[in-house]
MARDRENLUM-582386 format. One record per residue (C-alpha): residue number from 1; x, y, z. Coordinates in Angstrom, 3 decimals. Layout:
REM MARDRENLUM-582386
   k     east    north       up
 NUM        X        Y        Z
...
This chain:
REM MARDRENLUM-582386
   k     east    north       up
   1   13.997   29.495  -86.789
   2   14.975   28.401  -83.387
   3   16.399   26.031  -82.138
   4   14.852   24.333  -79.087
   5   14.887   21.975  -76.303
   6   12.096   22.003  -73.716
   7   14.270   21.725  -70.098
   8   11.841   18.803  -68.362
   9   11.650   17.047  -71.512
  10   14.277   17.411  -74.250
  11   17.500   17.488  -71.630
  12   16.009   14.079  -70.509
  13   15.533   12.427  -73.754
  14   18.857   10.435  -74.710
  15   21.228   11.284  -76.541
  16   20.810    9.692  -79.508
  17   17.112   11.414  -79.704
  18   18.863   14.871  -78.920
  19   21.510   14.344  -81.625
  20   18.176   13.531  -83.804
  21   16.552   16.642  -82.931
  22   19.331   19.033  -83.659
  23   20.238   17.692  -87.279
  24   16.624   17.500  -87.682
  25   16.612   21.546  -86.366
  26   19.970   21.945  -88.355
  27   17.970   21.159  -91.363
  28   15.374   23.781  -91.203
  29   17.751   26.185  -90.159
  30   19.860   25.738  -93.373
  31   16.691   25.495  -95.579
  32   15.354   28.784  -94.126
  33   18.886   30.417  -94.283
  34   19.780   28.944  -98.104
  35   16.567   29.924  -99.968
  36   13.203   30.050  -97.630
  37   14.114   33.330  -95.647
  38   11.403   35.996  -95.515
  39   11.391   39.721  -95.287
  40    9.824   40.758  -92.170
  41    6.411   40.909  -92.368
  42    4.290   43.484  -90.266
  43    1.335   42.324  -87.892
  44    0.361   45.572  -88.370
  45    2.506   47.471  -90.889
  46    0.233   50.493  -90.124
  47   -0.151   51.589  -86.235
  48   -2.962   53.224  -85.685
  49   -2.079   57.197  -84.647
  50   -0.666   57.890  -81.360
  51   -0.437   53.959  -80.577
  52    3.006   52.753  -78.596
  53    4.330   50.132  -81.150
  54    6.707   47.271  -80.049
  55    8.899   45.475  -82.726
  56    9.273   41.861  -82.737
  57   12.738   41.541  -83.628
  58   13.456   37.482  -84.517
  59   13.309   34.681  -86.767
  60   11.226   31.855  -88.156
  61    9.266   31.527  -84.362
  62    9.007   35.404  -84.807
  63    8.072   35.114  -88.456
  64    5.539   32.302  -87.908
  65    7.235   29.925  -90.335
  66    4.598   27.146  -91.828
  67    1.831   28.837  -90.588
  68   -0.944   30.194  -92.935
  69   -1.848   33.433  -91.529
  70    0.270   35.771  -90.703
  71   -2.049   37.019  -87.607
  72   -1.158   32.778  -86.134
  73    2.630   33.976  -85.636
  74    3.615   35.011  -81.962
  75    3.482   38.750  -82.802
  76   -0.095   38.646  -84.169
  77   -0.912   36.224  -81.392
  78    0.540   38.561  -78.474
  79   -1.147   41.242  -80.430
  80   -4.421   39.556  -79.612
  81   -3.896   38.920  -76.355
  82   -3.026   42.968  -75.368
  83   -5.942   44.262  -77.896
  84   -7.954   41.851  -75.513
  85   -7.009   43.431  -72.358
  86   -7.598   46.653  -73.978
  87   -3.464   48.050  -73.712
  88   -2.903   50.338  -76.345
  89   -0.197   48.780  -78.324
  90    0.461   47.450  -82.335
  91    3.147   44.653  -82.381
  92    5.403   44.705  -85.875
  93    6.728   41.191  -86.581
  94   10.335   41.749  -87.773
  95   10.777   38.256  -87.707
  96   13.074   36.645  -90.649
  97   13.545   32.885  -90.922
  98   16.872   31.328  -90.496
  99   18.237   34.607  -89.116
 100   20.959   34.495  -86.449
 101   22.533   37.549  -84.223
 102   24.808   38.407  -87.268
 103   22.027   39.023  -89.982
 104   19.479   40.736  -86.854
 105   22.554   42.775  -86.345
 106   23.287   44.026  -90.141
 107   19.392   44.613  -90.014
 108   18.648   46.129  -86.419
 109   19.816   49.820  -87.573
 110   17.454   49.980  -90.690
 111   14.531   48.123  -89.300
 112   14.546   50.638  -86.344
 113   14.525   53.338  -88.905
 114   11.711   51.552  -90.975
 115    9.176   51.464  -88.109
 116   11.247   53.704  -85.238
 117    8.928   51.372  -82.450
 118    8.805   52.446  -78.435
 119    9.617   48.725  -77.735
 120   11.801   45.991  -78.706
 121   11.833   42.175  -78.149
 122   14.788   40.803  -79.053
 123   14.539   36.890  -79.821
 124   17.643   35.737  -81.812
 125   20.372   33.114  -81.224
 126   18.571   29.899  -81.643
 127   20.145   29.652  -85.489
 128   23.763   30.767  -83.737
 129   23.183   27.338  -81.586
 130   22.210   25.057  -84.198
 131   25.305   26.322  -86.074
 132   27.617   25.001  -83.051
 133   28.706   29.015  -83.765
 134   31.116   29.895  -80.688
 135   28.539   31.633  -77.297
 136   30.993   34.411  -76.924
 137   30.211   35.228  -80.749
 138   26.687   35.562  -80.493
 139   26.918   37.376  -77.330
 140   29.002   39.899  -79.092
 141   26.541   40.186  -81.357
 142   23.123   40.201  -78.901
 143   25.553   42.665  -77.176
 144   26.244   45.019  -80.486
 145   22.367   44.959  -81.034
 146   21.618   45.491  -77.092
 147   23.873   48.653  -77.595
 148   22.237   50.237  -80.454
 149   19.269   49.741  -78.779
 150   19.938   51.628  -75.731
 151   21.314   54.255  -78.147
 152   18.061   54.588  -79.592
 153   16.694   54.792  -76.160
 154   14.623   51.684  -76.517
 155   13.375   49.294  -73.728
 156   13.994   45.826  -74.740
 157   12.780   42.137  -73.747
 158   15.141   39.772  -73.966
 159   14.295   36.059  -75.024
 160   16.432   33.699  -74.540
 161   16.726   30.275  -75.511
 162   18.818   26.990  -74.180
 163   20.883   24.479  -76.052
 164   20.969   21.089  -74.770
 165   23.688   18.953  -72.903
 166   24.371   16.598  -75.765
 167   25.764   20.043  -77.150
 168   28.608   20.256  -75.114
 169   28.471   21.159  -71.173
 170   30.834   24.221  -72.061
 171   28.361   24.999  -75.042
 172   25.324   24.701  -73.070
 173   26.738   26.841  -70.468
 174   27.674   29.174  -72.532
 175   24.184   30.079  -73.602
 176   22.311   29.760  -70.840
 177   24.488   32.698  -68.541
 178   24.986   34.936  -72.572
 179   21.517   36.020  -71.793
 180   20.731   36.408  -68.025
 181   24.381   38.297  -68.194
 182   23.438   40.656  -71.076
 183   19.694   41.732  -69.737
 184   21.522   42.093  -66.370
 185   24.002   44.344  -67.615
 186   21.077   46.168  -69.761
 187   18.232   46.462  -67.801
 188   16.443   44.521  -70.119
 189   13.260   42.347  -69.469
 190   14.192   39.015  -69.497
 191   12.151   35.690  -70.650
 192   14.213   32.423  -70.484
 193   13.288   30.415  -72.749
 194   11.071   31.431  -75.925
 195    9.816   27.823  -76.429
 196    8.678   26.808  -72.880
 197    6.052   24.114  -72.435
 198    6.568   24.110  -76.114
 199    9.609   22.545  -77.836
 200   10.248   18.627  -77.943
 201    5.839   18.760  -77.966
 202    4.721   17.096  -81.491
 203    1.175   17.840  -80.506
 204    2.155   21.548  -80.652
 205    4.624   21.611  -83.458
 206    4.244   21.702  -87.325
 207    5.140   18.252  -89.020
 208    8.579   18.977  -89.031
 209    8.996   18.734  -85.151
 210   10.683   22.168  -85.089
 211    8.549   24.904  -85.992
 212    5.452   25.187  -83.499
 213    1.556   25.025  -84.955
 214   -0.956   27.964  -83.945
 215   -1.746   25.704  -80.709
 216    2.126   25.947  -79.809
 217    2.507   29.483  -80.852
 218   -0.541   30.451  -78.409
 219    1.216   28.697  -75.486
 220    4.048   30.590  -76.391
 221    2.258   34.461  -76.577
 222    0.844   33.578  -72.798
 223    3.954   32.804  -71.887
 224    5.890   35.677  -72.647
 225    2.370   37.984  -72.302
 226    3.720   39.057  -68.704
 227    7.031   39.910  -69.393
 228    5.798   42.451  -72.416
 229    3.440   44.257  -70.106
 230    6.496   44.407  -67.455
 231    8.607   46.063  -70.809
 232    5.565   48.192  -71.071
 233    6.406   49.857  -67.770
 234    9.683   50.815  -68.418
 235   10.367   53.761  -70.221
């Protein structure tokens, strides 16, 4: 789960409605976290042989939380979308709900050796920011993860997401340079914001206003679509 304010939209909303949003977010979050989590469940757990494979490494808008098929979740969705253009590539959801950058990284070494995948997108910190949990803590984290990965000699796409002013102006700060700052100093691909044209949207979210629906999700795959295929590039 992620946590999730659309820029044109949510920032302007007041702040009464913002403070409604995150408890509502804070909610799920601790739901997810206290007994609905998930073990990461494959797109494909199989690659076909001699495929690239990238590994969606994220939470509940990883996972596809509330959504009844597995293939409706962002990985199976941007798995569609390349299989379409004909690239060559299985995507592995790793996605966990209610997962922030300390549980991705207690998990990030053994997942790696689970599937050992060409590419990673890394998509976690929208639980650290529902938490109020200190920037500088989850960028030590993202950071930790970011270095294992280049151990591992893996190219990675960052996504990032934004918390919203009624968080703080420190706060929100805070989190929007954490991830421009870390791709920069990793080479990393970097996507903004995860939810764009997405979050703050009922007409693309589940019933709980948090989690988007397979229309929401599929605005979501197109939007990050290019910056995979510029990750594909790098090796």
């Amino acid at each position: 789960m992620s946590a999730l304010c659309q820029p044109q939209a949510f920032f302007k909303s007041s702040l009464d409605n913002s403070r409604g949003y995150i408890v509502k977010l804070a909610l799920c979050g601790f739901l997810a976290f206290a007994g609905f989590a998930s073990a990461p469940a494959a797109a494909q757990n199989t690659p076909p042989a001699g495929s690239k494979t990238i590994l969606a490494f994220g939470d509940s808008l990883t996972a596809g939380y509330g959504l009844k098929n597995k293939n409706d979740a962002l990985p199976g969705q941007l798995q569609a979308l390349l299989s379409a253009e004909g690239v060559p590539v299985t995507v592995i959801n790793a996605g966990v709900s209610g997962d922030t950058t300390a549980g991705g990284l207690r998990r990030l070494e053994w997942t790696l050796k689970r599937y050992n995948p060409d590419y990673v997108i890394l998509a976690l910190g929208g639980n650290d920011m529902l938490r109020a949990i200190n920037p500088q803590n989850s960028q030590q984290n993202l950071q930790a993860m970011l270095e294992i990965l280049k151990t591992h000699k893996k190219p990675v796409l960052l996504a990032g997401m934004r918390a919203p002013a009624s968080m703080g102006p420190a706060f929100a700060k805070g989190y929007d340079v954490m991830y421009s700052s870390l791709a920069q100093q990793y080479g990393a691909v970097y996507y903004p914001f995860l939810l764009e044209g997405v979050a703050a949207n009922p007409a693309l979210n589940l019933a709980d206003g948090v989690h988007p629906n397979v229309q929401g999700v599929a605005i979501m795959a197109r939007g990050i679509y290019p910056y995979v295929i510029k990750m594909l590039m790098k090796e």
